[in-house]
C-alpha positions in Angstrom: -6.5 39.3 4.6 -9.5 38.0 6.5 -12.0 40.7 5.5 -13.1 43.1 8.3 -16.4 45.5 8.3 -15.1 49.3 9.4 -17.1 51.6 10.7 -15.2 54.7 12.1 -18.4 56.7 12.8 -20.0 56.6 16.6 -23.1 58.5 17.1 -24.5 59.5 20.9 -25.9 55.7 21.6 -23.1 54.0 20.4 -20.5 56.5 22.7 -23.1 55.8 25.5 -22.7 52.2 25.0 -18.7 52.3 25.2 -19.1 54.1 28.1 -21.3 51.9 29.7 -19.3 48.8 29.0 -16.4 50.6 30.1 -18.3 51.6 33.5 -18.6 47.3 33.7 -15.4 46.7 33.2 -14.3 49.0 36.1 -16.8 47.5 38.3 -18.8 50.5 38.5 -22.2 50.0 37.0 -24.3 47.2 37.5 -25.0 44.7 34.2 -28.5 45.7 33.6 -27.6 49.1 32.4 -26.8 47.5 28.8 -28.5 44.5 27.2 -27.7 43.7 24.0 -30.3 43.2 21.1 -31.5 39.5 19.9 -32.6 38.5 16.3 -35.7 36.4 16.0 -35.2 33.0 14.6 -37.2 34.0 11.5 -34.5 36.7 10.3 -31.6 34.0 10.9 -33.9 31.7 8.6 -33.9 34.6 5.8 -30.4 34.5 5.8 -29.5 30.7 6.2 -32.2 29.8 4.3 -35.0 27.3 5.0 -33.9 23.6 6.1 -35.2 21.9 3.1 -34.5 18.6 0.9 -33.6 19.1 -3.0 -37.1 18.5 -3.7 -38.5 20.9 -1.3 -39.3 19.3 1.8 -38.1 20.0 5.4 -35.2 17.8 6.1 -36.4 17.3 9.4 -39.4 15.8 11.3 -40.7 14.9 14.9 -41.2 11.6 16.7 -44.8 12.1 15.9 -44.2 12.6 12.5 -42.5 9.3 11.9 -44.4 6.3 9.9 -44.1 3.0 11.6 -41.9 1.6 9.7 -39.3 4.4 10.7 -39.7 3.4 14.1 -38.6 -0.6 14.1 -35.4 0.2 15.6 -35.7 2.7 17.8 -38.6 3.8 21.0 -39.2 7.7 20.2 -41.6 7.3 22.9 -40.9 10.3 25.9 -40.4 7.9 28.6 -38.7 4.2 27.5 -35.9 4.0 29.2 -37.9 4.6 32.6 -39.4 0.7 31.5 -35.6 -0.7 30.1 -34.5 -3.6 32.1 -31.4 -2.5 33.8 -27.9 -4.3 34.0 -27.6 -6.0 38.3 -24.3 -4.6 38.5 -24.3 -0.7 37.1 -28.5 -0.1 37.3 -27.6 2.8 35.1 -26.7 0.7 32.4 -29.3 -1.1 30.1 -29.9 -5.1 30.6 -28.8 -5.4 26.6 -28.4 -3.7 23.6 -30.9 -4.4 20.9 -33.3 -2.8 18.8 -36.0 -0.7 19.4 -32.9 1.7 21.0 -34.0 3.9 23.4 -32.6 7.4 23.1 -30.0 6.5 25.7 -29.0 3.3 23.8 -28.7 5.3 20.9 -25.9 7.5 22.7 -24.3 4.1 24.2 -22.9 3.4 21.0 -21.7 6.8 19.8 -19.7 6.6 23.2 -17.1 4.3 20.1 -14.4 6.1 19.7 -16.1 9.4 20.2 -13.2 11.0 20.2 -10.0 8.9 20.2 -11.0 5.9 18.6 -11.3 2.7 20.4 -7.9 0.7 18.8 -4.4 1.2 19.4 -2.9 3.6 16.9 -0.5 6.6 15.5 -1.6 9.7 13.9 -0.2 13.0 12.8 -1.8 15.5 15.4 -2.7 19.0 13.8 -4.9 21.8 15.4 -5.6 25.1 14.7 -7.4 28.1 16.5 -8.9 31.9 15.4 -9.9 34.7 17.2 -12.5 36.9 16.8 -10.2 39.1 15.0 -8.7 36.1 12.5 -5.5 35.9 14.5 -4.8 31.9 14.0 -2.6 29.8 16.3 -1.9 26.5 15.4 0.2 23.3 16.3 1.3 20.4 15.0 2.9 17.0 16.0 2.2 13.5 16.4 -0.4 10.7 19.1 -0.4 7.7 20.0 -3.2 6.0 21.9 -3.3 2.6 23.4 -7.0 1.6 24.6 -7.4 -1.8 26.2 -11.0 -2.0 24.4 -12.3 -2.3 20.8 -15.5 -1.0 19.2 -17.1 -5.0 19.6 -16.2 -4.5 22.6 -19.1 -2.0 23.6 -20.9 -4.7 25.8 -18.0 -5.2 27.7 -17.7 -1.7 28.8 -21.2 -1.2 29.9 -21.3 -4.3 31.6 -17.9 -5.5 32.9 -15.4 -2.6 32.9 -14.8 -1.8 36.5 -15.6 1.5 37.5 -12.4 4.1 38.1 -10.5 1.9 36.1 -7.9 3.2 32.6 -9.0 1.9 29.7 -7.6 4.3 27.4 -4.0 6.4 27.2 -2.9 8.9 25.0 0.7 10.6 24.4 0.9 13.7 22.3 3.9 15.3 21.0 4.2 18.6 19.7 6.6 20.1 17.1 5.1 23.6 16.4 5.0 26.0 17.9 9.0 26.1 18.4 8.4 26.8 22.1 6.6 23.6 22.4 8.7 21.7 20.2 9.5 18.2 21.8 7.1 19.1 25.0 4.8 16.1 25.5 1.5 15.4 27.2 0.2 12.0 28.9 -3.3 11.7 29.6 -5.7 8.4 30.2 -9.4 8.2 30.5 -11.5 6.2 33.3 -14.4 4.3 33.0 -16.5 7.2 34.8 -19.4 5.7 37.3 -22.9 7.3 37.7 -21.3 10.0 40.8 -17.9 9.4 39.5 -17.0 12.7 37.2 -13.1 12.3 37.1 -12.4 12.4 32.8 -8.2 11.6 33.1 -5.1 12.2 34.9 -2.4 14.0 33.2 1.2 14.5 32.5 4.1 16.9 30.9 7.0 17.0 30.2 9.0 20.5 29.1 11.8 20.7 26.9 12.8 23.9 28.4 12.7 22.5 32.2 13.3 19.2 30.9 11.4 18.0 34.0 8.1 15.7 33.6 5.3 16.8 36.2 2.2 15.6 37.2 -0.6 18.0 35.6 -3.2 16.7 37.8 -6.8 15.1 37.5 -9.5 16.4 35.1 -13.0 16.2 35.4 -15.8 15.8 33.3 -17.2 19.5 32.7 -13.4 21.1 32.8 -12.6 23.2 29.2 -9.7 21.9 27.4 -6.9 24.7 27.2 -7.3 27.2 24.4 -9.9 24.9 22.7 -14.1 25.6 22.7 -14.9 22.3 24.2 -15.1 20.2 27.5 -13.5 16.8 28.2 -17.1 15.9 28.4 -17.4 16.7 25.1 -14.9 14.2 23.8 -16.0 11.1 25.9 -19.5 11.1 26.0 -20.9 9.4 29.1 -24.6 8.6 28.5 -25.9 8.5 32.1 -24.6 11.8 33.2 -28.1 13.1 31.3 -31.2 12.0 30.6 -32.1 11.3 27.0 -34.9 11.4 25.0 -35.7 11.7 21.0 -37.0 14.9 19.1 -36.9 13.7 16.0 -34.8 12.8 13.1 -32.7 15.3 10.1 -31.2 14.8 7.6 -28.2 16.5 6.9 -26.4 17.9 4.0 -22.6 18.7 2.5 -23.3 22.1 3.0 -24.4 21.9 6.6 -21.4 20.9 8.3 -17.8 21.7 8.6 -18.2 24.1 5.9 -15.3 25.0 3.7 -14.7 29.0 2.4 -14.6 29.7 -1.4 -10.8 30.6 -1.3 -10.0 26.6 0.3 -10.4 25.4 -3.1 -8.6 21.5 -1.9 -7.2 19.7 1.0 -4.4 17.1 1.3 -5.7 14.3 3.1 -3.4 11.0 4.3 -5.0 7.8 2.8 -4.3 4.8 6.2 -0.5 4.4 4.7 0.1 8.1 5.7 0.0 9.0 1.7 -1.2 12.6 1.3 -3.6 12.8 -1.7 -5.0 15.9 -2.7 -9.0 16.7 -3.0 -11.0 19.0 -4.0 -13.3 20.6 -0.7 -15.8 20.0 -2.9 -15.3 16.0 -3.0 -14.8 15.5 1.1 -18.3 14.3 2.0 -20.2 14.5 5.2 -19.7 10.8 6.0 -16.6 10.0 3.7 -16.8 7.8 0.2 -17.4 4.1 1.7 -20.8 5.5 3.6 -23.4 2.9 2.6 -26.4 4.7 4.1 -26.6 8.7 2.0 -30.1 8.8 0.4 -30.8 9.5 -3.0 -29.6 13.2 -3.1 -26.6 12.9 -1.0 -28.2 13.6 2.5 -27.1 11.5 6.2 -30.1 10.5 7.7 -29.8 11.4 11.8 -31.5 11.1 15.1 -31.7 14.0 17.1 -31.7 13.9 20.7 -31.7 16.0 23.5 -29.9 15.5 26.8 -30.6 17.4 30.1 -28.0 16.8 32.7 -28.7 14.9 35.7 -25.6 15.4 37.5 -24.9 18.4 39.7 -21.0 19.0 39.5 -21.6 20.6 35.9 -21.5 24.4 35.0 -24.1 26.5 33.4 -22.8 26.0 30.3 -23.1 22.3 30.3 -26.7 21.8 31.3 -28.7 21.1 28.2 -27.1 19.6 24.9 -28.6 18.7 21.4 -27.2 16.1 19.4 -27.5 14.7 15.8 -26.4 11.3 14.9 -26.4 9.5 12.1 -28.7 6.5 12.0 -26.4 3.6 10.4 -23.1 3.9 12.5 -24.0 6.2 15.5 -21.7 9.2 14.6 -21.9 12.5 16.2 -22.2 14.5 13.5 -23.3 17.9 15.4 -23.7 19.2 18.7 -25.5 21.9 20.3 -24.7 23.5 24.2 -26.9 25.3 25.8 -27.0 27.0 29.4 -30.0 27.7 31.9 -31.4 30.5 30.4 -32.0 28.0 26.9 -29.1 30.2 25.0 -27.5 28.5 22.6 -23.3 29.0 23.8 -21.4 26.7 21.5 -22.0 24.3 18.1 -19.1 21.3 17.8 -19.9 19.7 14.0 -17.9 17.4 12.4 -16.6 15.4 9.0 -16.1 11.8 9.8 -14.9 8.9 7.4 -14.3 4.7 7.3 -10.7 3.9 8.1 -11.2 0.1 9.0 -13.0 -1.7 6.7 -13.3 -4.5 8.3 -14.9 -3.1 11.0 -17.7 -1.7 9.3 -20.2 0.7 10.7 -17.6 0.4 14.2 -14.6 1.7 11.7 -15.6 5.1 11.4 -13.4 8.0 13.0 -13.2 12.0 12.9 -11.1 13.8 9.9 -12.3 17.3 10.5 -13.6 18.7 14.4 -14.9 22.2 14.4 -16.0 24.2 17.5 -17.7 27.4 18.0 -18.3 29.7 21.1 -20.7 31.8 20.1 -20.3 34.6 23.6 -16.5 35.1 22.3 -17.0 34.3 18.4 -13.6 31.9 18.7 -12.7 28.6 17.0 -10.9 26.2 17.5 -10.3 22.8 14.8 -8.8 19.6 15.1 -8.0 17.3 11.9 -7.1 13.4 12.4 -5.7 12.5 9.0 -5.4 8.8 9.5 -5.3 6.1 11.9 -2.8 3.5 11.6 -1.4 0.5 13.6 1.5 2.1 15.9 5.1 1.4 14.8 7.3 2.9 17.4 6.1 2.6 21.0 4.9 -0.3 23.4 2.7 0.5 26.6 3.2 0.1 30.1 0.2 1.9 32.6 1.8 1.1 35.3 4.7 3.2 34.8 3.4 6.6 32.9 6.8 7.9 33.6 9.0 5.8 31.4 7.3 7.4 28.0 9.2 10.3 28.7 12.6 10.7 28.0 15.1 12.8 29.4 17.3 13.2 26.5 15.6 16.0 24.3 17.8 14.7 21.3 16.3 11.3 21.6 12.6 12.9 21.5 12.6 14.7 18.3 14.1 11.1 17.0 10.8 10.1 18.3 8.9 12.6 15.7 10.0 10.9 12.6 7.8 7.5 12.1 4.5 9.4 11.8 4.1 12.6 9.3 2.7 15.5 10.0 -0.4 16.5 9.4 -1.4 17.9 5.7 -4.2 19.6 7.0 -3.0 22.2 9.3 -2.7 25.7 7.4 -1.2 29.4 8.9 -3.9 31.8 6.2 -7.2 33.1 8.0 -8.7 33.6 4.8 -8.8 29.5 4.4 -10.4 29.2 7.6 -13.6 27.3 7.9 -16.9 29.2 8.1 -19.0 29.8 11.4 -21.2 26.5 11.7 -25.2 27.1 10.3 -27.5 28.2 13.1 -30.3 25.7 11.4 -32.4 28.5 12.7 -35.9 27.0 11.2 -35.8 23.5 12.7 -36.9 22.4 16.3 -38.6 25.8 16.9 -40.2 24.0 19.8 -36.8 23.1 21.5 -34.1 25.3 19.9 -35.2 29.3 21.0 -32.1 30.9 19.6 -31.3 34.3 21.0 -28.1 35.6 18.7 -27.0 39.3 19.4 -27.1 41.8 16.5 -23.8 41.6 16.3 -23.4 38.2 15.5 -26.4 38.8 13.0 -24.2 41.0 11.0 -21.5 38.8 11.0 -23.1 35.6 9.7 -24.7 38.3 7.5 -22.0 39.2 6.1 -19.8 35.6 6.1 -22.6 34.0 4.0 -22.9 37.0 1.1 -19.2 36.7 0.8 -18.7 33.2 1.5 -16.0 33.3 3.8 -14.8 34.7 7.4 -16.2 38.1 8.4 -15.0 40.1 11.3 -16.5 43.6 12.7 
């Protein structure tokens, strides 16, 4: 069992609480009555630990910081992309793409396959979710994607690809839960302008109506159902903020996606869909083929921050922090915050190289992890491979026809692509809560974290695994 702190005990201030938040709930008492507690960054660095290399140092550093030499490719300077030549057609849009990168440049290129990759493929689908309790939901099937670009093709899409126009679709089908079992989803993604904020249209089809239906359009700052993220988070689009550089990290195997002492190995599918089994210990950050880890196993990254320019976003979508890895623009963390500077939600992820011959454009997500930190729920998504599709040929102009009425004939469907390795039903396997990195960025990251939470990532680290109160 996932293990759970007790306390049975409730002295006057802790019935007074109860009774205030129970006084909320009934719309009785205004919010101000009760405000919860905040822990200084310094006691979430005493816990964590300070950010530092193997040899001691601070992992990460400011623009000003940085010897000339580290600054060849990239303009850390505050205002460079306010001097960038800009494209005739979309002014938003860079004249070209070459070094020294400006910070929006920078997040150009991690708009690759950010989070379907940019070729036409197959892959088991497998996803799982936990509560605040450790109740886990999960589900499992198979996607295929068909995108009319490829990662060379980058150029193309900043400069050519018409606005409002498909350049990617996407058909999921699910096998567990049983009450999902043979449903399917539909969904494309546009080429969004700089006003333009609709992400995809949508369809469905239910095995127990057995009736496809239109699901409607999304847009960009919309949460996915049941998950901790935004469609926004999953296609970046660069000119809905305004970038600049902090600094750069570097980032270790113990900082992201981080497994509990009781996952001990994982099965993950090689590109022929054969499952192979590795020790948690052996999955690295940026996978084995990574050219670019320094001497003691670190990613070197960029970190940027991005305020939003664009006013049809929520609260919770105004301010984001990014880390990317310098040689093949991968999104390797990502920080939300809302108006008040709070930090809401932390997506991190394990990537790896699944097309060789692509090189630094053939990267691709294995492991997604999201937390929301005002509900202390997660939700995680594993890719185990990408390969060339074997069963299905595309036709956008009539989304319909890759649904079929015949139930029978859609599990058929289910058996050219395994299932996902990855997906597992125990709490006590989950991943742990993503590191606050309390200690770096002081400047820009002000962390306010309840007691509560304190407790908990208190108590998760000492035992090395899930904690719940």
């Amino acid at each position: 069992m996932v293990k759970i702190i007790q306390n049975n005990s409730m002295n006057r201030r802790d019935f007074i609480k109860r009774s205030v938040n129970a006084a909320l709930i009934s719309g009785v008492a205004p919010a101000v009555l009760f405000k919860p507690k905040t822990v200084s960054a310094d006691s979430l660095v005493d816990i964590e630990g300070p950010s530092l290399k193997p040899n001691g140092e601070k992992t990460w550093r400011l623009s000003a910081q940085l010897e000339k030499s580290e600054l060849e490719k990239v303009r850390m300077d505050l205002t460079p992309w306010d001097e960038t030549p800009r494209d005739e057609k979309y002014h938003y849009v860079a004249a070209k793409l070459e070094p020294p990168f400006t910070a929006t440049e920078i997040v150009y290129m991690l708009t690759v396959g950010q989070y379907f990759p940019w070729w036409t493929h197959e892959s088991p689908l497998g996803g799982m979710m936990i509560s605040n309790r450790g109740g886990i939901n999960y589900y499992t099937g198979q996607r295929e994607v068909w995108c009319s670009l490829t990662p060379d093709t980058l150029r193309d899409y900043l400069h050519q690809w018409p606005e409002d126009k498909v350049y990617l679709w996407a058909l999921d089908r699910f096998y567990t839960p049983v009450r999902s079992r043979c449903d399917k989803l539909l969904q494309n993604a546009y080429r969004t302008g700089e006003i333009h904020q609709k992400y995809s249209n949508k369809w469905s089809y239910s095995t127990f109506s057995q009736k496809t239906a239109p699901v409607g359009s999304s847009l960009y700052s919309d949460k996915y159902w049941s998950r901790d993220y935004c469609y926004g988070d999953t296609l970046m689009v660069p000119w809905y903020y305004t970038w600049r550089f902090l600094g750069t990290d570097v980032l270790y195997e113990n900082d992201m996606v981080r497994f509990p002492k009781t996952r001990k190995d994982v099965a993950i599918r090689d590109w022929s869909g054969k499952p192979e089994l590795r020790s948690t210990k052996n999955v690295k950050i940026m996978g084995d083929d990574y050219p670019d880890y320094t001497q003691d196993g670190g990613v070197p990254c960029y970190v940027l921050e991005g305020l939003t320019n664009s006013d049809f976003f929520s609260p919770k979508h105004k301010r984001l922090i990014l880390w990317v890895d310098m040689y093949a623009c991968r999104e390797l963390r990502r920080e939300r915050y809302d108006l008040k500077n709070n930090l809401v939600a932390i997506m991190e992820r394990r990537n790896r190289l699944e097309l060789k011959d692509k090189g630094e454009w053939g990267y691709s997500i294995l492991i997604h992890l999201s937390w929301d930190l005002r509900t202390d729920h997660m939700s995680v998504n594993h890719y185990d491979f990408h390969r060339p599709p074997k069963t299905f040929k595309v036709d956008p102009d009539n989304p319909e026809t890759y649904f079929r009425p015949n139930p029978i004939a859609m599990c058929s469907e289910m058996f050219p692509v395994p299932f996902s390795t990855m997906v597992f039903r125990d709490p006590e396997q989950f991943y742990l809560r993503p590191k606050l990195m309390a200690g770096k960025f002081p400047q820009n990251r002000k962390l306010h974290v309840p007691g509560k939470m304190f407790k908990l990532i208190k108590a998760q680290n000492k035992a090395d695994q899930l904690v719940f109160l």
